[in-house]
PDB file of N, CA, C and O in Angstrom:
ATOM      1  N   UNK A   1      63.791 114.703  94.711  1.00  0.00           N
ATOM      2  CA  UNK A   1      64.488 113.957  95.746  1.00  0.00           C
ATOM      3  C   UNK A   1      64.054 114.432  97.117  1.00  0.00           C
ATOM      4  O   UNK A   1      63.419 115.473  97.284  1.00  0.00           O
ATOM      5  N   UNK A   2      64.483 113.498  98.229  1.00  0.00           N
ATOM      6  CA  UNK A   2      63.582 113.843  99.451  1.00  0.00           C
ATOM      7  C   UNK A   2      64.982 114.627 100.193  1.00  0.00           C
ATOM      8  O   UNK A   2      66.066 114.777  99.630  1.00  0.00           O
ATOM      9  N   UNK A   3      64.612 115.103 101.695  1.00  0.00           N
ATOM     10  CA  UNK A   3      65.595 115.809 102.499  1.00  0.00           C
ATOM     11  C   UNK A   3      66.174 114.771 103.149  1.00  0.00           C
ATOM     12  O   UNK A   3      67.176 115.003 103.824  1.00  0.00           O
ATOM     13  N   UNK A   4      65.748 113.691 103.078  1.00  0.00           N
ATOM     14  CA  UNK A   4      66.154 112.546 103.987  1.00  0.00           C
ATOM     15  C   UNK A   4      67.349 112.096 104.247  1.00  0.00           C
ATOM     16  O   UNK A   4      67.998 111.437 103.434  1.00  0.00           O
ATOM     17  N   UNK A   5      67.762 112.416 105.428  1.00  0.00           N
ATOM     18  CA  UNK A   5      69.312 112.576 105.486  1.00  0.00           C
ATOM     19  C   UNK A   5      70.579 111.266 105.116  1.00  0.00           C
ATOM     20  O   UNK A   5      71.799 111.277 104.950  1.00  0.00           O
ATOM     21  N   UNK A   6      69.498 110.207 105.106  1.00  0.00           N
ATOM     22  CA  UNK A   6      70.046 108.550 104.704  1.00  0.00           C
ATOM     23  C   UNK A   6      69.896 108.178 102.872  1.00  0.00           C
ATOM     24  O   UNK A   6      70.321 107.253 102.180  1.00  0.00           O
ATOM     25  N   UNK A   7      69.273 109.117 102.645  1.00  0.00           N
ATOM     26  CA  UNK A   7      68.829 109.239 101.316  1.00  0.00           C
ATOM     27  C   UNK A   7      70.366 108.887 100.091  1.00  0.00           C
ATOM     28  O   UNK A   7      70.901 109.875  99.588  1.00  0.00           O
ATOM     29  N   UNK A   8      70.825 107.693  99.798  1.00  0.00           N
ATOM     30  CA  UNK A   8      71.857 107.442  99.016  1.00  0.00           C
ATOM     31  C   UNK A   8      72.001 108.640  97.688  1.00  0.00           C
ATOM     32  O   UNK A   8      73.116 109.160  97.670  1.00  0.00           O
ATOM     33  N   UNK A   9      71.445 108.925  97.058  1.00  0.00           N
ATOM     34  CA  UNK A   9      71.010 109.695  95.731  1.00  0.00           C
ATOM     35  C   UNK A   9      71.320 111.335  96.146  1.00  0.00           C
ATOM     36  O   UNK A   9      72.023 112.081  95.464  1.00  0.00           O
ATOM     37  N   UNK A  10      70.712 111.674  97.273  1.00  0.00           N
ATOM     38  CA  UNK A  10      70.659 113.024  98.106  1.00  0.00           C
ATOM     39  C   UNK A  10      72.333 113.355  98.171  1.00  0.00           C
ATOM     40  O   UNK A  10      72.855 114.325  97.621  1.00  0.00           O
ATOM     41  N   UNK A  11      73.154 112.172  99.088  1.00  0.00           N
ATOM     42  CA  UNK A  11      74.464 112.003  99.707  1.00  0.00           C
ATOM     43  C   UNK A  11      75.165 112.147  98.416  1.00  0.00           C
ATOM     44  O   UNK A  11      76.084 112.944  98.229  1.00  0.00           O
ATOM     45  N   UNK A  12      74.672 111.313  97.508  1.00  0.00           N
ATOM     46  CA  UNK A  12      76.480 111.132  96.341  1.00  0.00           C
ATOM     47  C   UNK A  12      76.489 112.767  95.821  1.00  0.00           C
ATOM     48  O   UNK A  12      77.407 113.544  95.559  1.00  0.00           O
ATOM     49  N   UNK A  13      74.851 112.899  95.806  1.00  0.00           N
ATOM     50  CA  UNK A  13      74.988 114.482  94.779  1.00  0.00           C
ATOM     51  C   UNK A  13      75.769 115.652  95.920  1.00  0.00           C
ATOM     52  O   UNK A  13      76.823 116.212  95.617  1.00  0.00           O
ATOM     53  N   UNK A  14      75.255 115.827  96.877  1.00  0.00           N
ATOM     54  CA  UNK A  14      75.965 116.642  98.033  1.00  0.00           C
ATOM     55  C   UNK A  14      77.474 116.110  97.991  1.00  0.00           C
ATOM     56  O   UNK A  14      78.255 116.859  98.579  1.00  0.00           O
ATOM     57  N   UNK A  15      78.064 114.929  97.395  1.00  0.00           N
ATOM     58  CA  UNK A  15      79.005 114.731  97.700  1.00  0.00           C
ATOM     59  C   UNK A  15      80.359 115.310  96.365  1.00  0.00           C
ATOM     60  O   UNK A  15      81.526 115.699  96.419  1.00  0.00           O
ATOM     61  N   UNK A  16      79.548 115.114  95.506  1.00  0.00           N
ATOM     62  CA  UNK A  16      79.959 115.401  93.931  1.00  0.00           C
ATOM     63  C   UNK A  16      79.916 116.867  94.106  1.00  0.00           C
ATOM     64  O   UNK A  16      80.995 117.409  93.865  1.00  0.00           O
ATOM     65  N   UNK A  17      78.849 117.738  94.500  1.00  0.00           N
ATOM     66  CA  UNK A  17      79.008 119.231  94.432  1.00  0.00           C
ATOM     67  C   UNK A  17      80.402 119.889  95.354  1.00  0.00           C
ATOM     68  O   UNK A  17      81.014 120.946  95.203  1.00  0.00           O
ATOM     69  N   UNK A  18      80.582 118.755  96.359  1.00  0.00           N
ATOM     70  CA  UNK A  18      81.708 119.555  97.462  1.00  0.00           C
ATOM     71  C   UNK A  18      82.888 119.099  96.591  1.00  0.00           C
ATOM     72  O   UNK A  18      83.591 120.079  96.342  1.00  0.00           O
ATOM     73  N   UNK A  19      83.507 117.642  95.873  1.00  0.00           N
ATOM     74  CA  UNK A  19      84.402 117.186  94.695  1.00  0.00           C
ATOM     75  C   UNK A  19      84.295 118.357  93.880  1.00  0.00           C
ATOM     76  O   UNK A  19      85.421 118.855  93.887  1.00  0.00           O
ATOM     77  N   UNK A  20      83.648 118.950  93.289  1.00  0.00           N
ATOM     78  CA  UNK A  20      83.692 120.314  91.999  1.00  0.00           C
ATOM     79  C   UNK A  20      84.008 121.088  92.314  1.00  0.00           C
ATOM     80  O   UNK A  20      84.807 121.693  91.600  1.00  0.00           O
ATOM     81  N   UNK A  21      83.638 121.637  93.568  1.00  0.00           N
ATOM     82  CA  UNK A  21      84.078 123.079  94.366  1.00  0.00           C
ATOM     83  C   UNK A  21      85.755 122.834  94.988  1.00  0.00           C
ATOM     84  O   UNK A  21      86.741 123.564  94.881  1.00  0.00           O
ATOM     85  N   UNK A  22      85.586 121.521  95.649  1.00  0.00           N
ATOM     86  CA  UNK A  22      87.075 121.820  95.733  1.00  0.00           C
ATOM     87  C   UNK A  22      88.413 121.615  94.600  1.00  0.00           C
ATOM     88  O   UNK A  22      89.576 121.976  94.783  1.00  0.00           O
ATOM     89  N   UNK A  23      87.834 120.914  93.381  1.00  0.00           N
ATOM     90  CA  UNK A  23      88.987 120.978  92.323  1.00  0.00           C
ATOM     91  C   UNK A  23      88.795 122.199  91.372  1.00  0.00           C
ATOM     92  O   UNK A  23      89.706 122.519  90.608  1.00  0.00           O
ATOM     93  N   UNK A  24      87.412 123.002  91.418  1.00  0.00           N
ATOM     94  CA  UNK A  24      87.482 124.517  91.172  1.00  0.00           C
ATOM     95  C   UNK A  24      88.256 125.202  91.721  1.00  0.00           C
ATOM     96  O   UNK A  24      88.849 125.996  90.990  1.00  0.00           O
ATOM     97  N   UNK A  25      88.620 125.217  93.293  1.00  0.00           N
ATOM     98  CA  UNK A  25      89.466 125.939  93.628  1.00  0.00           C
ATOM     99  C   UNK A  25      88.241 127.275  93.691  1.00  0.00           C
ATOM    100  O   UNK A  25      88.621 128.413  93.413  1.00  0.00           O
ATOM    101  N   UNK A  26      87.133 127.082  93.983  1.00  0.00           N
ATOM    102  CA  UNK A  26      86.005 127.787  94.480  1.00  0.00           C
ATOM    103  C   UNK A  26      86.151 128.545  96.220  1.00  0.00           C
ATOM    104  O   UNK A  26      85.626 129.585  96.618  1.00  0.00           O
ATOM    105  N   UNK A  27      87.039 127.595  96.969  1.00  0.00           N
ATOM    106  CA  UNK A  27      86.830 127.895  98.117  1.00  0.00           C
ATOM    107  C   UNK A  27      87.643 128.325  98.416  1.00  0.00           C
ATOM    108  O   UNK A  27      88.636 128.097  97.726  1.00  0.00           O
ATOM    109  N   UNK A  28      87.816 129.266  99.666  1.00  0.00           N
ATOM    110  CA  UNK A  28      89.907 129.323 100.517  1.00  0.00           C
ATOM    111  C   UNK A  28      89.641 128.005 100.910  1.00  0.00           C
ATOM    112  O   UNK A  28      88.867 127.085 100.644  1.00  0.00           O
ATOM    113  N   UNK A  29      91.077 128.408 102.033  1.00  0.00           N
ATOM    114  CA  UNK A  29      91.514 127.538 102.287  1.00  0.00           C
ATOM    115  C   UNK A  29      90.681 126.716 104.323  1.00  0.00           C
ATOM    116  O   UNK A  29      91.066 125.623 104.738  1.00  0.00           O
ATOM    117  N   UNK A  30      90.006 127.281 104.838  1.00  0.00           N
ATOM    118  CA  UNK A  30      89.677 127.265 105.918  1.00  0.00           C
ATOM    119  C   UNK A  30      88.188 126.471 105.105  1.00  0.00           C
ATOM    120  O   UNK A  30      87.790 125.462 105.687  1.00  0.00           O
ATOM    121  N   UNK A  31      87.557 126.812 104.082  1.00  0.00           N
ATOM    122  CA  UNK A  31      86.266 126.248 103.523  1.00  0.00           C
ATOM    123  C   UNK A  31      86.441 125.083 103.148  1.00  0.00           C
ATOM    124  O   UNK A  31      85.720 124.092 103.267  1.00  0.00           O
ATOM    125  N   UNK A  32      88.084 125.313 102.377  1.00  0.00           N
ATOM    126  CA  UNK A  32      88.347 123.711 101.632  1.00  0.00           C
ATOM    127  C   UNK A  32      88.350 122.458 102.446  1.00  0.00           C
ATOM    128  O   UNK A  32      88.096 121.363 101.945  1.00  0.00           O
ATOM    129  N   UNK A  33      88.814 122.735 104.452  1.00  0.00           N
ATOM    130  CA  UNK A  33      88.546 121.860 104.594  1.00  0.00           C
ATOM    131  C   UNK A  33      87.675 121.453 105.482  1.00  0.00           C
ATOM    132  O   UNK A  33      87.756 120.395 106.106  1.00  0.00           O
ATOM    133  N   UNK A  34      86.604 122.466 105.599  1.00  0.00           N
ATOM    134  CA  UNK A  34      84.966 122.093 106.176  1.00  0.00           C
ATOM    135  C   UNK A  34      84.595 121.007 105.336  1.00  0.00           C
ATOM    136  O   UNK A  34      84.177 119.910 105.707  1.00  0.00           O
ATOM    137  N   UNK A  35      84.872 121.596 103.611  1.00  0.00           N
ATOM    138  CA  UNK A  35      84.332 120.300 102.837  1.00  0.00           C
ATOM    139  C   UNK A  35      84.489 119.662 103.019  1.00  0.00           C
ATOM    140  O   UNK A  35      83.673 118.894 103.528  1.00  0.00           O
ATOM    141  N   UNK A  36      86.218 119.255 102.668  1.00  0.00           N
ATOM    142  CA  UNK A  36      86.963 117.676 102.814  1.00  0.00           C
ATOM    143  C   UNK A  36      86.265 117.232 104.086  1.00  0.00           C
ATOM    144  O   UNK A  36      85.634 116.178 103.997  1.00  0.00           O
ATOM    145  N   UNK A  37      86.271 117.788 105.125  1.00  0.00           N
ATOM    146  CA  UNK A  37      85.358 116.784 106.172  1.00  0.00           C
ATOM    147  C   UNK A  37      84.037 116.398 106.274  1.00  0.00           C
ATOM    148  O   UNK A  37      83.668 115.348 106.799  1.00  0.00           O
ATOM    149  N   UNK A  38      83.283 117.274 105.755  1.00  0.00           N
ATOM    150  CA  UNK A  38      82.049 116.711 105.178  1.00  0.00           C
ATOM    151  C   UNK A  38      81.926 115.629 104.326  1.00  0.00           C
ATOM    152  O   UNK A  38      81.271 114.605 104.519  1.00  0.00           O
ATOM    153  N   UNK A  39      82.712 115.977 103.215  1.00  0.00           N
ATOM    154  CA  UNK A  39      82.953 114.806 102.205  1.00  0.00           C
ATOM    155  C   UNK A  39      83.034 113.534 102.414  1.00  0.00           C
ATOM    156  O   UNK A  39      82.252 112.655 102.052  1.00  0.00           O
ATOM    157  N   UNK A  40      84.464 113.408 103.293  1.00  0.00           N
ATOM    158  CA  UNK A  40      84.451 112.096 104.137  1.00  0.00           C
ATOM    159  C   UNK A  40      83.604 111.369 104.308  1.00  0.00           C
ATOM    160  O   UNK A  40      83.286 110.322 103.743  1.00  0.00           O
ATOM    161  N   UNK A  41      82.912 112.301 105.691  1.00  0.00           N
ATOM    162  CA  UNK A  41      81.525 112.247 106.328  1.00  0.00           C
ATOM    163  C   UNK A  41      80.619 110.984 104.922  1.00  0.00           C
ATOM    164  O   UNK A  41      80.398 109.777 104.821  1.00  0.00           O
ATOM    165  N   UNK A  42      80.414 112.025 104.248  1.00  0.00           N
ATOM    166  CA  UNK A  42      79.448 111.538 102.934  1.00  0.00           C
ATOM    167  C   UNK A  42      80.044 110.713 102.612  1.00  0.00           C
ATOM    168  O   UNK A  42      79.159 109.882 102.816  1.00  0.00           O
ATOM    169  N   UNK A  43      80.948 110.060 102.202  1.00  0.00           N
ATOM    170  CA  UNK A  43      81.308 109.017 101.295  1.00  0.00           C
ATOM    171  C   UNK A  43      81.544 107.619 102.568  1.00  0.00           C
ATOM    172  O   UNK A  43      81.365 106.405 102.461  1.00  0.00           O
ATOM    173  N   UNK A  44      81.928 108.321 103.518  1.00  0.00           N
ATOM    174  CA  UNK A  44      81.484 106.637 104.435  1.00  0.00           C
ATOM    175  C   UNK A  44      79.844 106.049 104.736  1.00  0.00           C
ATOM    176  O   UNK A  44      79.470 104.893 104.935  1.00  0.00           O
ATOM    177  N   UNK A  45      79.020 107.389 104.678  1.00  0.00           N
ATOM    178  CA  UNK A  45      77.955 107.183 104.826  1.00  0.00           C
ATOM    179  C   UNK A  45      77.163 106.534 103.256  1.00  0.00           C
ATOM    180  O   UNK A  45      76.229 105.735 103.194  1.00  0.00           O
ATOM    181  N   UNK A  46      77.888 107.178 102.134  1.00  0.00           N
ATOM    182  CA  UNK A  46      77.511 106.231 100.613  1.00  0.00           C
ATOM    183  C   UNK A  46      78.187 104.696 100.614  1.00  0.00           C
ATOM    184  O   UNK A  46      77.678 103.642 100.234  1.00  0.00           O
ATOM    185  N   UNK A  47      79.344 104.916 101.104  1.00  0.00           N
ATOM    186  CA  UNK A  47      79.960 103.493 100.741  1.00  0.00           C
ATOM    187  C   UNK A  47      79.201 102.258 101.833  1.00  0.00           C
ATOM    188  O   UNK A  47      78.931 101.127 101.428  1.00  0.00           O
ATOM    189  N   UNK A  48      78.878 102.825 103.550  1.00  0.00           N
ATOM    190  CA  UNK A  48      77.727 102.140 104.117  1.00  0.00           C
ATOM    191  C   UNK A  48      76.739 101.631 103.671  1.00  0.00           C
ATOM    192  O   UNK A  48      76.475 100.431 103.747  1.00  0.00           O
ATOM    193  N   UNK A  49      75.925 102.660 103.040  1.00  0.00           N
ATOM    194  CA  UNK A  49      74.740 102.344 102.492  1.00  0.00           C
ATOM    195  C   UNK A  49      74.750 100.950 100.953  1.00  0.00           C
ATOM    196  O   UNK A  49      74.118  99.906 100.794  1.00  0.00           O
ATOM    197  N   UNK A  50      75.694 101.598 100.197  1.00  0.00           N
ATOM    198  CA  UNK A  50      75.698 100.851  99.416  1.00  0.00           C
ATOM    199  C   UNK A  50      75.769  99.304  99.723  1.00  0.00           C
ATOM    200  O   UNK A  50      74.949  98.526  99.236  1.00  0.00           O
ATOM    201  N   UNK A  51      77.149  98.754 100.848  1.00  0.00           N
ATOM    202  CA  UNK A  51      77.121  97.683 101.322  1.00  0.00           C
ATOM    203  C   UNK A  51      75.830  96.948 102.025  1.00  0.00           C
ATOM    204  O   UNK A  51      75.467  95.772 102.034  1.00  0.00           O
ATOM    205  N   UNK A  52      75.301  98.126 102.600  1.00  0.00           N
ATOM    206  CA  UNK A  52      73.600  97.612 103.060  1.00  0.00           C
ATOM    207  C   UNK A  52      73.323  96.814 102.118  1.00  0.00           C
ATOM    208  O   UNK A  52      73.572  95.609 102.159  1.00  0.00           O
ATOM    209  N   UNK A  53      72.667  97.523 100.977  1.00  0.00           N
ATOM    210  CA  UNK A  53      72.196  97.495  99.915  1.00  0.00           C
ATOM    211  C   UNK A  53      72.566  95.875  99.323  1.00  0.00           C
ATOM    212  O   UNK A  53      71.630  95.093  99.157  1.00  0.00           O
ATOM    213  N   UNK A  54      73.770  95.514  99.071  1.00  0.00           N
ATOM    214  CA  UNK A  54      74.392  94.937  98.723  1.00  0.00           C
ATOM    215  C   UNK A  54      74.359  93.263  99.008  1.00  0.00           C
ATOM    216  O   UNK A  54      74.491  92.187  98.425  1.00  0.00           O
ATOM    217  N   UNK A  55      74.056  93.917 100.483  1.00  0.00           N
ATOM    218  CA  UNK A  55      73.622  92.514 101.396  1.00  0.00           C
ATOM    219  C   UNK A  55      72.199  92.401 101.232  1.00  0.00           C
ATOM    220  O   UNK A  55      71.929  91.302 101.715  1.00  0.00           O
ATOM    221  N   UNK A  56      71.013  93.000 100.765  1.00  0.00           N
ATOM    222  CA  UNK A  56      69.915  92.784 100.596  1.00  0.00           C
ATOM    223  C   UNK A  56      69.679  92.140  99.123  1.00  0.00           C
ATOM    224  O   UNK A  56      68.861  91.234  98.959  1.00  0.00           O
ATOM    225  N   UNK A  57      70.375  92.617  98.177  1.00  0.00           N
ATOM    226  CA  UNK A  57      70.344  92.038  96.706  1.00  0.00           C
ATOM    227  C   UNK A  57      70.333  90.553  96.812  1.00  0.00           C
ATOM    228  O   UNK A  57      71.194  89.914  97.416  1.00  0.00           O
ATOM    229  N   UNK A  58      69.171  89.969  96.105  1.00  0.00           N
ATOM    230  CA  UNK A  58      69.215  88.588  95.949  1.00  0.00           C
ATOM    231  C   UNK A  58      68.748  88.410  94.429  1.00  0.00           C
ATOM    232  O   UNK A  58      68.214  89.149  93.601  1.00  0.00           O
ATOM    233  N   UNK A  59      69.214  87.036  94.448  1.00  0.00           N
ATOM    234  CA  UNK A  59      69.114  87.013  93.015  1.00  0.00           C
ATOM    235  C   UNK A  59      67.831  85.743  92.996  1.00  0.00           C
ATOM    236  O   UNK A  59      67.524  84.935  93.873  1.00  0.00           O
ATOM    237  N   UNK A  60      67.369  85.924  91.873  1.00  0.00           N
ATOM    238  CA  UNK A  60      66.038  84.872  92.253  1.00  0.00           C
ATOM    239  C   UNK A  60      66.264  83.849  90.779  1.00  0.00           C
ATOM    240  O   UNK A  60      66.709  84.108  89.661  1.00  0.00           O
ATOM    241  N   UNK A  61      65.775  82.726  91.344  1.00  0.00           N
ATOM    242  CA  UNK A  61      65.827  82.104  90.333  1.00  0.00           C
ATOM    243  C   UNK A  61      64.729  81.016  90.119  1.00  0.00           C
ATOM    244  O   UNK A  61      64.138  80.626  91.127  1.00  0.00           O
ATOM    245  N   UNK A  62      64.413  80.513  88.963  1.00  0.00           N
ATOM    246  CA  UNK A  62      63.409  79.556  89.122  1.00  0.00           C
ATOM    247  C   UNK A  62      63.936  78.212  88.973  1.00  0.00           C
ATOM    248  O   UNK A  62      64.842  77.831  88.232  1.00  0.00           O
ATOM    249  N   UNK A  63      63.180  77.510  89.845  1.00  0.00           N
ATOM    250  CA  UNK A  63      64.045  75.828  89.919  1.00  0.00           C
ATOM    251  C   UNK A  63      62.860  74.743  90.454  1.00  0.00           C
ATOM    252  O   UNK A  63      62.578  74.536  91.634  1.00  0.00           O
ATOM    253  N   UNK A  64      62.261  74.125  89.308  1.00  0.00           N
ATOM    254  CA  UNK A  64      61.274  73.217  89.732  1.00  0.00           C
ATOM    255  C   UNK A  64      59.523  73.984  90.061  1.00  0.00           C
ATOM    256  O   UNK A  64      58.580  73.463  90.655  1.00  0.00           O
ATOM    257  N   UNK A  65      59.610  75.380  89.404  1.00  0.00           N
ATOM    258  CA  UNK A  65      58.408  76.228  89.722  1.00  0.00           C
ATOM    259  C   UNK A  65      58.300  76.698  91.068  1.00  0.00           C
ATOM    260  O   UNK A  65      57.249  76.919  91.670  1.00  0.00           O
ATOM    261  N   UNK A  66      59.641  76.855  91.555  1.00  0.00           N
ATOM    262  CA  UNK A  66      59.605  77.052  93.069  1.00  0.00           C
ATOM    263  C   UNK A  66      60.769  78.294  92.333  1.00  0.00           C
ATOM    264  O   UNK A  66      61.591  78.187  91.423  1.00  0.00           O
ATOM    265  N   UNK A  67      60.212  79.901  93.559  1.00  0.00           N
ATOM    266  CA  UNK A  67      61.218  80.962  93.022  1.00  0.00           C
ATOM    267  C   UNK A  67      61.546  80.820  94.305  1.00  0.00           C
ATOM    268  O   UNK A  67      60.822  80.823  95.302  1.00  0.00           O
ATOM    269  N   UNK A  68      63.041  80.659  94.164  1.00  0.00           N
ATOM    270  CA  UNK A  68      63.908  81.033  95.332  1.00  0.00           C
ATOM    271  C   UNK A  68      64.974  82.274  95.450  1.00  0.00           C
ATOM    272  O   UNK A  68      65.540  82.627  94.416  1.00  0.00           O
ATOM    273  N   UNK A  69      65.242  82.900  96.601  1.00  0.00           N
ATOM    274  CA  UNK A  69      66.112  83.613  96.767  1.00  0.00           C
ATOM    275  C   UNK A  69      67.456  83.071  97.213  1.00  0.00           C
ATOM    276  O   UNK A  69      67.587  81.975  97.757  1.00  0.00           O
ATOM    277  N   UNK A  70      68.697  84.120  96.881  1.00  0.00           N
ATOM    278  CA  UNK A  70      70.123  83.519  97.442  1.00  0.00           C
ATOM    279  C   UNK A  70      70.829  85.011  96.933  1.00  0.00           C
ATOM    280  O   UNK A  70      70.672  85.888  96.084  1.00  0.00           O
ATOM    281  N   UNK A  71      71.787  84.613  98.170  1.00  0.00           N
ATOM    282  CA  UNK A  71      72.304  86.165  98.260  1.00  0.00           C
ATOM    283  C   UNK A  71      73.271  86.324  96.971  1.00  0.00           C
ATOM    284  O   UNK A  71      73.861  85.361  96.481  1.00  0.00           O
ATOM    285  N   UNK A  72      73.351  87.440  96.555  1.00  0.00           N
ATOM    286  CA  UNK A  72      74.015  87.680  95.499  1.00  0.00           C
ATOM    287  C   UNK A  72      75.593  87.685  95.770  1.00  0.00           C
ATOM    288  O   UNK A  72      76.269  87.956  96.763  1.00  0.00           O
ATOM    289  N   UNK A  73      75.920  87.236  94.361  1.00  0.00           N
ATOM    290  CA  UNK A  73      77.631  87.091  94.614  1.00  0.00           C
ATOM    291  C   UNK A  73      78.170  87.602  93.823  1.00  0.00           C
ATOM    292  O   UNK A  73      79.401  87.614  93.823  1.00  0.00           O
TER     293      UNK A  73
END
């Protein structure tokens, strides 16, 4: 995986490791909520991306030997 800070794949995993640590009960309490704000951070920036994403998905279809696109629903 790349360092790339927009990187969807990069974000959920950084986001899942700070979710484990804090229901481990890994951290005090001053760490627990550096995470939780990071976390945040990360999950508006996954749930962004995904909607990107989301709006780019088209679905293609063939109709008359002509492939067309249309946004997915």
């Amino acid at each position: 995986m790349t360092k790339d800070k927009n990187n969807f794949e990069t974000n959920l995993q950084k986001l899942e490791d700070i979710v484990e640590k804090l229901e481990n009960g890994e951290v005090d309490l001053e760490e627990s909520v550096k995470l939780y704000e990071e976390g945040m951070k990360l999950k508006k920036t996954c749930e962004d991306k995904l909607k990107s994403i989301e709006s780019q998905i088209k679905k293609i279809k063939q109709d008359s030997n002509k492939i067309s696109k249309e946004d997915f629903k």
